[in-house]
VOPAGU-2260 file (C-alpha; in pm, 1 decimal, decimal comma):
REM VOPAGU-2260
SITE   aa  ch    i         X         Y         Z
SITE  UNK   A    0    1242,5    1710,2    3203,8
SITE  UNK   A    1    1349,1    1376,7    3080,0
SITE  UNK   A    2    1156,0    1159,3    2924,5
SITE  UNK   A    3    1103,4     792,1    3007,5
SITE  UNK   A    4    1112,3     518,5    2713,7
SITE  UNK   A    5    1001,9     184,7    2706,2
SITE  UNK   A    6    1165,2       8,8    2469,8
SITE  UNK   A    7    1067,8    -357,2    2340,7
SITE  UNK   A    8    1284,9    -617,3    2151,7
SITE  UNK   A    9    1613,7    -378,7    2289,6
SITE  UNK   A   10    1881,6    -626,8    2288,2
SITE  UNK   A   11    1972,5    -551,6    1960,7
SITE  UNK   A   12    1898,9    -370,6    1609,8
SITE  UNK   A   13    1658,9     -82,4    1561,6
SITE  UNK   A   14    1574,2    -157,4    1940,9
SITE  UNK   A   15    1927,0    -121,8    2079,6
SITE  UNK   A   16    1962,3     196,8    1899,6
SITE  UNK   A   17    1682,6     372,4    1992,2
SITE  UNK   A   18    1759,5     305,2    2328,4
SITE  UNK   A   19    2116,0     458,0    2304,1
SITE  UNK   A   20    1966,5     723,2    2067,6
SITE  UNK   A   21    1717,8     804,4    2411,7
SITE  UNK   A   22    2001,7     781,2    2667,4
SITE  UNK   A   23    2221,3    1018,3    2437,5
SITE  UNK   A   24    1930,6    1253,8    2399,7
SITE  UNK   A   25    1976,8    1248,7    2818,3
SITE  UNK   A   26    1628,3    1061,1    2878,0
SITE  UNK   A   27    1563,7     746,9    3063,6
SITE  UNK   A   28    1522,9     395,2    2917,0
SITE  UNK   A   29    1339,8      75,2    3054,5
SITE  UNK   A   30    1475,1    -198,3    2784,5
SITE  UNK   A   31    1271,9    -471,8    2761,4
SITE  UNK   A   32    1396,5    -796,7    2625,0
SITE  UNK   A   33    1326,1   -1187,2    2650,9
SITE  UNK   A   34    1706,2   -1221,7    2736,2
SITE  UNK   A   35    1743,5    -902,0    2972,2
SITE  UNK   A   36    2112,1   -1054,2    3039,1
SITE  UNK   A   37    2201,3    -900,0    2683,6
SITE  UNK   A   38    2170,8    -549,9    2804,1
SITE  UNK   A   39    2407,1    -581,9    3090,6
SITE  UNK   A   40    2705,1    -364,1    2930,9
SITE  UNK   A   41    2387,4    -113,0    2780,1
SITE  UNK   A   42    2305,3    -101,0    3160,3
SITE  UNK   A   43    2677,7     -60,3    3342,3
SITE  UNK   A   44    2753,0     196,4    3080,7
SITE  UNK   A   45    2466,6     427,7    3168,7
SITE  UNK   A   46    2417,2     359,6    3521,7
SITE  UNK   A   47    2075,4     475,9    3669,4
SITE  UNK   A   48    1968,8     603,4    3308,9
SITE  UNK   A   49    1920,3     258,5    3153,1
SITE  UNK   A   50    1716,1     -62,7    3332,5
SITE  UNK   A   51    1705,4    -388,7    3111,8
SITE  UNK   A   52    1352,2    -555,1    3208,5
SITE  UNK   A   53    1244,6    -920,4    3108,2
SITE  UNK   A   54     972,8    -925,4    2877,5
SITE  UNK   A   55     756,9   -1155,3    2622,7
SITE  UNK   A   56     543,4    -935,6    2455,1
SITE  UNK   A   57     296,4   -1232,0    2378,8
SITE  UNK   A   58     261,8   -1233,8    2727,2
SITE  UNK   A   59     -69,0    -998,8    2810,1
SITE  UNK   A   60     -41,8   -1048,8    3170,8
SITE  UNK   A   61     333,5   -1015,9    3186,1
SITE  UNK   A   62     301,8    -673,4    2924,9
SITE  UNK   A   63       4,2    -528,8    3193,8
SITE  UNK   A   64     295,2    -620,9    3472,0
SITE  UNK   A   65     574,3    -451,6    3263,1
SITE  UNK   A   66     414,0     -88,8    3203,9
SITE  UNK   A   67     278,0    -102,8    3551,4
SITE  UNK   A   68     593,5    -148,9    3678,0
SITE  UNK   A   69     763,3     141,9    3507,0
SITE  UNK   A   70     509,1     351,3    3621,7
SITE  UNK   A   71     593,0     262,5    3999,1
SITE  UNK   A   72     939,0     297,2    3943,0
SITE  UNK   A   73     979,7     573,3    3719,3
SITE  UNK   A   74     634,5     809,9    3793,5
SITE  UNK   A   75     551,0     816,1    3378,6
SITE  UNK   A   76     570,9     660,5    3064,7
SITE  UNK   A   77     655,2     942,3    2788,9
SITE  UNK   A   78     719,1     690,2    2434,3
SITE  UNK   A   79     659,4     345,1    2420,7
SITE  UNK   A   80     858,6     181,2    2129,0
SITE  UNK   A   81     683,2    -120,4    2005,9
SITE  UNK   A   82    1010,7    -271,8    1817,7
SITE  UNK   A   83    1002,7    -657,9    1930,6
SITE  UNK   A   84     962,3    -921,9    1660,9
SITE  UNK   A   85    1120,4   -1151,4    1325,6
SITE  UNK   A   86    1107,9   -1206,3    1008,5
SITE  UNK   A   87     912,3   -1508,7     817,4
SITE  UNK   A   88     939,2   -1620,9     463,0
SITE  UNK   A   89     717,2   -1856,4     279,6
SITE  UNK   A   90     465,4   -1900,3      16,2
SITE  UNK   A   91      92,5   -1862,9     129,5
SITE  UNK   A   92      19,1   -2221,8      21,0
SITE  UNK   A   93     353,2   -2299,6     236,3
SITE  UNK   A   94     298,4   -2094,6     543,4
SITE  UNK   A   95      19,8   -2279,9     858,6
SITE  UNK   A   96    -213,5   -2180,3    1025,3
SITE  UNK   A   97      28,2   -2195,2    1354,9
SITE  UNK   A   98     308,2   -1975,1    1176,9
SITE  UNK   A   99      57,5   -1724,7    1063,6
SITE  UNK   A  100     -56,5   -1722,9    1423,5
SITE  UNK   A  101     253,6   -1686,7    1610,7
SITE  UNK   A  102     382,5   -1438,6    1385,9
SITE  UNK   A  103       5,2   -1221,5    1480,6
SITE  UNK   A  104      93,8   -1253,6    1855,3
SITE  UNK   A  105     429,0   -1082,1    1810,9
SITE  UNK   A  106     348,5    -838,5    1569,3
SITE  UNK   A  107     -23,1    -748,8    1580,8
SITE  UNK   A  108    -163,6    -841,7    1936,9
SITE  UNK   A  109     173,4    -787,3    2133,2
SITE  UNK   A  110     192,6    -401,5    2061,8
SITE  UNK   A  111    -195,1    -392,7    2071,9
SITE  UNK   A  112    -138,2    -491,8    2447,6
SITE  UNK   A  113     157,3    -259,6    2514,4
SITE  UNK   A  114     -26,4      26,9    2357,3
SITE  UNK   A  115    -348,3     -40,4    2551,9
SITE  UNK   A  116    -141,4     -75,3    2892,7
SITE  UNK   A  117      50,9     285,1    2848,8
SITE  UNK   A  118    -246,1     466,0    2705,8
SITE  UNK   A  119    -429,6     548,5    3053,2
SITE  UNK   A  120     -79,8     699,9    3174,5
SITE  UNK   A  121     -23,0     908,9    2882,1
SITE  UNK   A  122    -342,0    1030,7    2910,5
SITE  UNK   A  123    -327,6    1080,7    3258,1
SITE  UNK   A  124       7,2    1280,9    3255,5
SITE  UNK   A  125    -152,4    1467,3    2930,8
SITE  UNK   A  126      82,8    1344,3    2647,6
SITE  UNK   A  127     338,2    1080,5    2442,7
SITE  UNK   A  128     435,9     893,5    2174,7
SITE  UNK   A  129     335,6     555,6    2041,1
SITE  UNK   A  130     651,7     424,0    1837,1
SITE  UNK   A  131     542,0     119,0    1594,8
SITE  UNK   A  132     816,3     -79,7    1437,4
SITE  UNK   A  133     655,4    -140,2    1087,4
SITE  UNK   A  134     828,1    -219,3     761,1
SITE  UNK   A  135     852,8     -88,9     367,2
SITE  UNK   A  136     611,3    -443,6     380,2
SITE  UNK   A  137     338,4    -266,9     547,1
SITE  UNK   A  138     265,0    -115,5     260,3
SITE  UNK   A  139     333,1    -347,7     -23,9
SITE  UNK   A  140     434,6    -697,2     -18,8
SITE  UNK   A  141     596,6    -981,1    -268,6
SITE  UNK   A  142     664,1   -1328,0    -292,1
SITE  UNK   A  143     729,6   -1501,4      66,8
SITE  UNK   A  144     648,5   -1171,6     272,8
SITE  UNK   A  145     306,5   -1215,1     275,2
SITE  UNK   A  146     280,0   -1359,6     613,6
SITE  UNK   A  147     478,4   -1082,8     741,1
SITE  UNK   A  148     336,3    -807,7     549,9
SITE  UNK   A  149      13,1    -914,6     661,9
SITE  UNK   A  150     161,7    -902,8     994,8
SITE  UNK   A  151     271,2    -532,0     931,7
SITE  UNK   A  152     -34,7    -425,9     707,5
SITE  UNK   A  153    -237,1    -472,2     976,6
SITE  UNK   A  154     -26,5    -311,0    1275,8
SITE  UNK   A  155     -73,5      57,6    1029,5
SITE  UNK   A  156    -442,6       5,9    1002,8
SITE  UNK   A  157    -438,5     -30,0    1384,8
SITE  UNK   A  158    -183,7     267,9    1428,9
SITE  UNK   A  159    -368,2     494,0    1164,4
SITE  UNK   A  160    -701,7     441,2    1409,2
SITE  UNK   A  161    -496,8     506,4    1683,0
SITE  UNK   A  162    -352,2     843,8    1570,0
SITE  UNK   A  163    -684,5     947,4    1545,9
SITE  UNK   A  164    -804,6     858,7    1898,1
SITE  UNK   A  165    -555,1     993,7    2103,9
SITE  UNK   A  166    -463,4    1310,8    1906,2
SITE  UNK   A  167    -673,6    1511,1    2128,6
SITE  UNK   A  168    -484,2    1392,4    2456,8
SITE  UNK   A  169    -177,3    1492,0    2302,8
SITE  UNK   A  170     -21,2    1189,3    2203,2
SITE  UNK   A  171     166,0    1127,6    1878,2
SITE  UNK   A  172     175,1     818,4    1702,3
SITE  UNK   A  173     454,1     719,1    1464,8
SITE  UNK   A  174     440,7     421,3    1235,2
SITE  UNK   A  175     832,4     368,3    1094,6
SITE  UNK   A  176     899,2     157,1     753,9
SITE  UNK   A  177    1268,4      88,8     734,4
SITE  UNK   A  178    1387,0     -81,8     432,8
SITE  UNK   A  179    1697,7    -311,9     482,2
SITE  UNK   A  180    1908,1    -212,2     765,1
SITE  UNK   A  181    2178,6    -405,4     916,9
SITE  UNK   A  182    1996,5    -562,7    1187,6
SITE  UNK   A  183    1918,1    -853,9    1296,5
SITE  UNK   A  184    1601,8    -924,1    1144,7
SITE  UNK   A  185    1712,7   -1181,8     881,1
SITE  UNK   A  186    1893,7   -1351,0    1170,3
SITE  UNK   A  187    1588,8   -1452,8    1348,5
SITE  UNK   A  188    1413,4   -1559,7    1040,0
SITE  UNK   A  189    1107,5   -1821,4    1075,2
SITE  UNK   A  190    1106,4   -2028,5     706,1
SITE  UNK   A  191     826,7   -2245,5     632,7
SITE  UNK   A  192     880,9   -2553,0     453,6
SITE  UNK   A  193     915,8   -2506,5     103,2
SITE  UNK   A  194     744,0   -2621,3    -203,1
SITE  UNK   A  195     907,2   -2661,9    -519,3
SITE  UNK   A  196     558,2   -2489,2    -659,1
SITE  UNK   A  197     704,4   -2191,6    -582,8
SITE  UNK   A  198    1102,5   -2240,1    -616,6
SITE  UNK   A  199    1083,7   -1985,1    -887,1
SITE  UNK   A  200     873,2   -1718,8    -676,2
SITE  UNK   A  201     994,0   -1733,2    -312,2
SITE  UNK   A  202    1288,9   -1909,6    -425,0
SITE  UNK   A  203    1420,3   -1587,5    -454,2
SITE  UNK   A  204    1332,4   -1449,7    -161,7
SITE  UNK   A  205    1420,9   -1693,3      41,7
SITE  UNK   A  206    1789,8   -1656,7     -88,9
SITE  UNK   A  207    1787,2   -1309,3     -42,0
SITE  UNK   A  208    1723,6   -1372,5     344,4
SITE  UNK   A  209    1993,2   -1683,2     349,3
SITE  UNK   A  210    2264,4   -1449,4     226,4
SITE  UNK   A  211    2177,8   -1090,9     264,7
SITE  UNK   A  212    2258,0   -1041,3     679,2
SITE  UNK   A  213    2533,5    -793,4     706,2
SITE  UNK   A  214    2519,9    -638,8     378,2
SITE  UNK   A  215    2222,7    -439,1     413,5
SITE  UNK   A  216    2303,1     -66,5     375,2
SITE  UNK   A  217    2083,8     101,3     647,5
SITE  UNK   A  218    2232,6     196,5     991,9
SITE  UNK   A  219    2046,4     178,8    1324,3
SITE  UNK   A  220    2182,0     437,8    1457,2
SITE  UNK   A  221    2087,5     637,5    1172,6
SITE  UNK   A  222    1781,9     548,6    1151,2
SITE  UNK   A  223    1746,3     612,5    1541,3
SITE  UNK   A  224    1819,7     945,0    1514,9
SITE  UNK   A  225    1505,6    1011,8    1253,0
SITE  UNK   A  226    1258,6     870,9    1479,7
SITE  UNK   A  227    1401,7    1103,0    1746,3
SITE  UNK   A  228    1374,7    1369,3    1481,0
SITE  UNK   A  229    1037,9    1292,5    1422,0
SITE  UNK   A  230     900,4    1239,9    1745,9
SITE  UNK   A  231    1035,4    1623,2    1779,4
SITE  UNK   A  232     892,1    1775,9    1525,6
SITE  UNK   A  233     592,3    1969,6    1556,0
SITE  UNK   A  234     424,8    1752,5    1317,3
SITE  UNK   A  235     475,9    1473,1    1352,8
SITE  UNK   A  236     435,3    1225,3    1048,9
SITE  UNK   A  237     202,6     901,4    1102,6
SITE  UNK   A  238     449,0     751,0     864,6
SITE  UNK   A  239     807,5     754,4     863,3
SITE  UNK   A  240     999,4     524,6     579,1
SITE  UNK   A  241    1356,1     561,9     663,3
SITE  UNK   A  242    1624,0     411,8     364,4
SITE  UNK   A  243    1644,3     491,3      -5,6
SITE  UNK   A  244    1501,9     150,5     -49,5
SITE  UNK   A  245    1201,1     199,8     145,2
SITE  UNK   A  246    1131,6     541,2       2,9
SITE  UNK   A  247    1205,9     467,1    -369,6
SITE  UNK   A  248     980,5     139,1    -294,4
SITE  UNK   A  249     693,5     286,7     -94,6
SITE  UNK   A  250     686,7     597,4    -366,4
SITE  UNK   A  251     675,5     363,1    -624,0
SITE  UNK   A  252     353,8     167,8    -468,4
SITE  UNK   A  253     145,7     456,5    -432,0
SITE  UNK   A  254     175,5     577,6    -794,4
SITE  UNK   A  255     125,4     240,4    -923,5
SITE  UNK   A  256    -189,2     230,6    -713,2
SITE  UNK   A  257    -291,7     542,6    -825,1
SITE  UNK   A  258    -232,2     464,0   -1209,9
SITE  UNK   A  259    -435,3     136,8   -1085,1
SITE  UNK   A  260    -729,4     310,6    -986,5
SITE  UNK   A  261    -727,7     601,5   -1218,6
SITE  UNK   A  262    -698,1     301,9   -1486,5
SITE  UNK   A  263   -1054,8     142,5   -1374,1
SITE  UNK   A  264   -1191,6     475,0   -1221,2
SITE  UNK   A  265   -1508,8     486,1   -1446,5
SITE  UNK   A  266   -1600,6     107,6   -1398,7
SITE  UNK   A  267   -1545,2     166,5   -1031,5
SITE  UNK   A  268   -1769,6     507,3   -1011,8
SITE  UNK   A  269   -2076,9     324,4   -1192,0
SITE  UNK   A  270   -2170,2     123,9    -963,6
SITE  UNK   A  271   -2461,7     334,4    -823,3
SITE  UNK   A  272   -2817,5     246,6    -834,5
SITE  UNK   A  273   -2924,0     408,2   -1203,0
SITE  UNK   A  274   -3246,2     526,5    -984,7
């Protein structure tokens, strides 16, 4: 039987190509954009198959609407892709309170609605997949990324919890870390404005976003076809960092951690009362 995917932030990017992964894969797709217009040749070409959807995923009453009306339509919800959202660079000191904020609602509290709306029907029809767009910056972060990372640092914890919960109904969760893939993530870039305290640290960064769009060396579609791979497998992994970049970065991470902690390990064990 098919399976039905709802697919946010679908317009373009890793979102775009899952959905045509999906369709390919002869499944059915609800893609769910702000701009639904910008799905119109997705839909023609895949008549019946694909259905573009408006959607703000800040929006809780308008996600609870969304997933309720897929259900009605479509009977089921089988893997809910939570891929919707942009970038943001700045410096801690640089970034407000409103930026930090916004970039939560997108990131953190939009697929925390999404996940909470499909999780009754997946339980209900006795299985499915939770997709969460993360990053290589949800498990590290550097100069500029912080709000973001935080962002994404905090979606895993969620997801990890999550994997957890609904393992015994039968649903899989799958957090993905792509590196830098030719999307259009550092076209939809929030900057906040700069300081020249930290030209020499997010400088950097911030040039990286300016001029790196189009060069990056991942491909959607690629990467599309290893979250389908995953979601297949009979185990599936809780984290999936797709990119030689990303692997090579998150690898990296870990063993410094590790060297961290081994480094300070007997400070850290005596700590215990000495009674």
């Amino acid at each position: 039987m098919s399976k039905v995917w709802l697919v946010t932030g679908a317009t373009s990017g890793f979102g775009r190509a899952i959905a045509e992964a999906a369709v390919a894969a002869g499944d059915v797709v609800v893609a769910a954009a702000r701009r639904p217009a910008a799905l119109d040749d997705l839909v023609a070409a895949h008549p019946g198959r694909v259905e573009a959807v408006e959607l703000d995923v800040t929006d809780a009453a308008a996600v609870d609407a969304a997933v309720a009306g897929v259900v009605d339509r479509h009977g089921r919800v089988d893997v809910l892709v939570n891929n919707a959202g942009r970038s943001h660079v700045g410096a801690l000191e640089e970034t407000t309170d409103a930026e930090l904020r916004a970039l939560f609602e997108v990131h953190v509290f939009g697929p925390a609605a999404l996940t909470r709306a499909v999780l009754p029907h997946m339980r209900r029809q006795g299985g499915g997949a939770i997709v969460q767009m993360s990053s290589m910056g949800g498990q590290m972060s550097f100069a500029g990324f912080g709000a973001y990372s935080a962002t994404k640092f905090a979606l895993e914890g969620l997801s990890e919890a999550l994997a957890d919960e609904v393992r015994p109904f039968g649903i899989k969760v799958l957090v993905v870390e792509p590196g830098a893939f030719r999307t259009s993530l550092f076209a939809n870039v929030g900057l906040s404005a700069p300081s020249d305290a930290y030209a020499d640290t997010v400088g950097p960064t911030r040039r990286m976003v300016e001029t790196g769009d189009g060069a990056q060396p991942g491909d959607p579609a690629k990467a599309a076809a290893a979250i389908l791979a995953a979601l297949e497998a009979e185990e599936t992994p809780l984290r999936l960092p797709l990119g030689d970049d990303a692997v090579d970065a998150v690898l990296g991470h870990l063993d410094a951690v590790r060297a961290e902690v081994t480094a300070w390990e007997k400070v850290a064990r005596d700590t215990r009362f000495s009674d």
